[in-house]
C-alpha positions in Angstrom: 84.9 91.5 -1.8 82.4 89.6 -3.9 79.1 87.2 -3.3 79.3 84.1 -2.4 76.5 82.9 -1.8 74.0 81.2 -4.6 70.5 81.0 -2.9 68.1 83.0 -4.6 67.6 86.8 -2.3 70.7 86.1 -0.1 73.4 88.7 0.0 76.3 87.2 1.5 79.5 88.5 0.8 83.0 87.2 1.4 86.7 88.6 1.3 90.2 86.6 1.5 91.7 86.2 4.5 95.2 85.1 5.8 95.5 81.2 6.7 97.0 81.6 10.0 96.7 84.1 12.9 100.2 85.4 14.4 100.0 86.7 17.9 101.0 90.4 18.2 105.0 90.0 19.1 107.2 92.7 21.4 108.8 94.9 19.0 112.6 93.3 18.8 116.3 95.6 19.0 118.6 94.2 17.4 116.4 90.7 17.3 115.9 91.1 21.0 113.2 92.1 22.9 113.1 94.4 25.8 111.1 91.1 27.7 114.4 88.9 27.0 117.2 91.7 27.7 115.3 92.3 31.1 115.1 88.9 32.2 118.9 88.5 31.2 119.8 91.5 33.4 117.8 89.9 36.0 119.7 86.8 35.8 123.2 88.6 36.0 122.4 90.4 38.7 121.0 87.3 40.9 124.4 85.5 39.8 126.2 88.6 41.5 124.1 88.3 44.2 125.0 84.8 44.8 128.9 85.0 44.2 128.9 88.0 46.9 129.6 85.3 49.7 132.6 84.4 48.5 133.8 87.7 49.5 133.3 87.1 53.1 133.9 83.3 53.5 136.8 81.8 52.2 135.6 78.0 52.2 135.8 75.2 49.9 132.2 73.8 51.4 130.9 78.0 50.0 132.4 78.0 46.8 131.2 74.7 46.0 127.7 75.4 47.1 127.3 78.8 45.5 128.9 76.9 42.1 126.3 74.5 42.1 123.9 77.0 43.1 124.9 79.4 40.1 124.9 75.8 37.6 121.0 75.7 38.8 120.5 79.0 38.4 121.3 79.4 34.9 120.2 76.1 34.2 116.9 77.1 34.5 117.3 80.4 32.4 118.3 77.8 29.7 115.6 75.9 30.3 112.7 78.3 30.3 113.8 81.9 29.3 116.8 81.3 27.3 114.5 82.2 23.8 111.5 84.1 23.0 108.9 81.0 22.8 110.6 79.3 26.2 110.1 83.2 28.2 106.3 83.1 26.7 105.4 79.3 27.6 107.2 79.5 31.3 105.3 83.7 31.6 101.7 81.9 30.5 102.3 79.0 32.7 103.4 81.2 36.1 100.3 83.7 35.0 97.5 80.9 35.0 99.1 79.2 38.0 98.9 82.4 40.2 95.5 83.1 39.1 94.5 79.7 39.7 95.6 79.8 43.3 93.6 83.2 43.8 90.5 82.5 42.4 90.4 83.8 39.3 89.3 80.7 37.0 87.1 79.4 39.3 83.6 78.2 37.4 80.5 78.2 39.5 78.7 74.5 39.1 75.5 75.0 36.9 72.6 74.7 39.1 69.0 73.9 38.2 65.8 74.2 39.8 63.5 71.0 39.9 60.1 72.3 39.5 60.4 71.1 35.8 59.8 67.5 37.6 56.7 68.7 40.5 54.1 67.8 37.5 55.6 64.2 37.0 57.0 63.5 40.6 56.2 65.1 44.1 59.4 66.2 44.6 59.6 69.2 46.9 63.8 69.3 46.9 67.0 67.3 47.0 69.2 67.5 50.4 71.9 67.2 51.2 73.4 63.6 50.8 71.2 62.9 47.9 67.9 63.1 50.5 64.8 63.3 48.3 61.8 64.9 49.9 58.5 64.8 48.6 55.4 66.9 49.0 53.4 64.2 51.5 56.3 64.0 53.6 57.8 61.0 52.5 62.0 61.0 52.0 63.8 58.6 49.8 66.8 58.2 47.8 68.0 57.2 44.4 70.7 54.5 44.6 72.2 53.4 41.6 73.5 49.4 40.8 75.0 47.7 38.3 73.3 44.0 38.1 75.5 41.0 36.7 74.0 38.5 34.4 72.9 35.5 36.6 73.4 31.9 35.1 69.5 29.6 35.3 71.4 27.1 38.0 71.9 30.1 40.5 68.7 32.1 39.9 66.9 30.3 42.6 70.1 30.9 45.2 70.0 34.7 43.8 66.3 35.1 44.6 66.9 34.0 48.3 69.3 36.5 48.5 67.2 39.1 47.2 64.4 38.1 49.7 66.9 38.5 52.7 67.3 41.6 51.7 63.7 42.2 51.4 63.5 40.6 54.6 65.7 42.8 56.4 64.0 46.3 55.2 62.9 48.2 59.0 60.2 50.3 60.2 58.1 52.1 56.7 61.6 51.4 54.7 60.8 50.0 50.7 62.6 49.5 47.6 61.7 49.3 44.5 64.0 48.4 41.3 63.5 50.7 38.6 65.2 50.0 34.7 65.5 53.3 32.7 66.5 53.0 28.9 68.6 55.8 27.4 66.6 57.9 24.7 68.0 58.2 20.7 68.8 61.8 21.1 69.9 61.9 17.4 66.1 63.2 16.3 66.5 66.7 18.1 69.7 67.1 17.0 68.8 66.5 13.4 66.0 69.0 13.9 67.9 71.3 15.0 70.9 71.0 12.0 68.3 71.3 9.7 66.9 74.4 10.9 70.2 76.1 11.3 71.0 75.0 7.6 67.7 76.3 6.2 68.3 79.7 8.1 68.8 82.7 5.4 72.1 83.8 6.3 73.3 80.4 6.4 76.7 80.4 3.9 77.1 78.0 1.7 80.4 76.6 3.2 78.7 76.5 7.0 76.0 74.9 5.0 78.1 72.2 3.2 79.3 71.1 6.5 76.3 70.8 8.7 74.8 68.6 6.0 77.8 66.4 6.5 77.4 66.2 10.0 73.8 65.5 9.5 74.0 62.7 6.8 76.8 61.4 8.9 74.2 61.2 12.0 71.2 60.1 10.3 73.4 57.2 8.7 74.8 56.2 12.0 72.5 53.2 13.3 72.3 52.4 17.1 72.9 48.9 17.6 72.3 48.6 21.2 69.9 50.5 23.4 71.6 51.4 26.9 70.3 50.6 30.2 70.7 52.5 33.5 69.3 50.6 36.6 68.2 52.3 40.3 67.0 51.9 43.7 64.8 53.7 45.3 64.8 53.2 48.8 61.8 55.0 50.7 62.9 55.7 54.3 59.2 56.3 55.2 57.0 59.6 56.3 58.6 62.4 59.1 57.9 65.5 60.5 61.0 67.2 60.1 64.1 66.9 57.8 66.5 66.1 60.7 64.9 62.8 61.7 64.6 61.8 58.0 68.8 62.3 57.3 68.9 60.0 61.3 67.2 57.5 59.3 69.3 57.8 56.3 72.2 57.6 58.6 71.2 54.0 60.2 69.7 52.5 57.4 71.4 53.2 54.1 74.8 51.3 55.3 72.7 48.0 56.1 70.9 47.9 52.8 74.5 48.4 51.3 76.1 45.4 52.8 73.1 43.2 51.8 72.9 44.3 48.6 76.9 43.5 48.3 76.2 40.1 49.8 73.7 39.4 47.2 76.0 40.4 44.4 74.7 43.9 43.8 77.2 46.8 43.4 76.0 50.2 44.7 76.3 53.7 45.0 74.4 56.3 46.0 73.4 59.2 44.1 73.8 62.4 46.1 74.7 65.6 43.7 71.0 67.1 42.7 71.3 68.0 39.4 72.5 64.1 38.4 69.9 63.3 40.9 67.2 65.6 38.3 68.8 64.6 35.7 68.2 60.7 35.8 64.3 61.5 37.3 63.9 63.2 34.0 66.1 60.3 31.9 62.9 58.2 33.4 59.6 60.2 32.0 60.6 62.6 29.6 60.8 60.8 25.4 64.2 63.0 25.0 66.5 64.5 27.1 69.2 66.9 25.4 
């Protein structure tokens, strides 16, 4: 074991390792393993099982079934047990299956509070179905749209669209367009390889290579900035949560057709942490 490392008051130390990691095998008799010889005994002895009708009916139609049954049979033994890697594959595959089925890789969705947002927005939560409540009582939701370039000979017929639309807003119902550009996250992540690379136990290998990836980064120029475009569509001021989701209900599909009419492709945002996640996209300078 010797040092490895040349920055001045670091003691890191270092010792040779094998280049590849072999799994742990079944001790092997005779170059089989008691896994293999088990699953061949299995085999036999459902083959036996299967030629005991024979016995008892003497048909053409039975011996020909149980044949074929017997070619299946052991043409799946050849097929996924017949060697040591084929009985590990097809005992890994029928493990993870069954544990799928009962539960045992299930990964709970990441969930997020959005008080981070009360000081910036109103919000007091997200319902169901995207429905935004806010603290004065007023409900809304985020819709987001995809806008198509529009030639100057059709701008006038696209802003009489648009005013139909306007137009056929009910009751306290608004929109309002909002444009949200996508922050450079490449300064924090910068920040933070440099830390890690200035960090004391830092070895000079794991050092080499996050100064790769961050000259790599920092010479990596965005060309274009992106663009991510909304709706906000204020259903108005109620009393009760109910009678807010009623007017979800009746008004959202309308606003949908005339927004297709007019060339506008929507859809409606309705999981909460995508919901928090673009509010935040809008106000805060980075979002990691």
């Amino acid at each position: 074991m010797t040092s490895t490392s040349p920055q001045t008051g670091l003691s890191t130390y270092s010792s040779n390792a094998p280049k590849t990691l072999r799994k742990v095998k079944d001790k092997a008799y005779g170059g089989v393993t008691l896994k293999s010889f088990g699953m061949a005994v299995v085999w036999v002895f459902v083959s036996t099982v299967f030629i005991l009708p024979l016995a008892f009916f003497e048909s053409w139609v039975v011996e020909c079934f149980v044949i074929a049954l017997l070619i299946a049979w052991w043409a799946l033994y050849v097929k996924f047990v017949a060697t040591e890697n084929k009985l590990e594959e097809s005992t890994l595959f029928l493990k993870f299956f069954f544990d799928k089925y009962s539960g045992l890789h299930t990964i709970a969705k990441y969930d997020m509070k959005i008080s981070f947002l009360e000081d910036v927005f109103p919000l007091v939560n997200i319902h169901t179905g995207g429905l935004i409540e806010f603290k004065n009582k007023t409900f809304g939701i985020l819709i987001k749209f995809f806008p198509e370039r529009v030639n100057e000979e059709d701008i006038e017929t696209f802003g009489m669209k648009m005013q139909e639309v306007i137009d056929g807003l009910a009751g306290d119902t608004t929109i309002k367009f909002i444009a949200s550009s996508k922050h450079d996250i490449r300064k924090p992540i910068l920040d933070r390889l440099l830390e890690t690379m200035n960090k004391k136990n830092t070895s000079p290998k794991i050092y080499e290579y996050l100064h790769s990836l961050y000259e790599m980064i920092e010479s990596k120029k965005q060309e274009n900035i992106e663009w991510s475009f909304f709706i906000f569509f204020g259903l108005g001021k109620f009393d009760n949560l109910p009678d807010a989701q009623d007017q979800m209900d009746s008004e959202y599909p309308g606003l949908v057709d005339s927004l297709n009419e007019s060339g506008i492709n929507v859809f409606k945002l309705t999981d909460r942490i995508e919901i928090a996640k673009e509010y935040r996209q809008m106000v805060l300078p980075v979002v990691l």
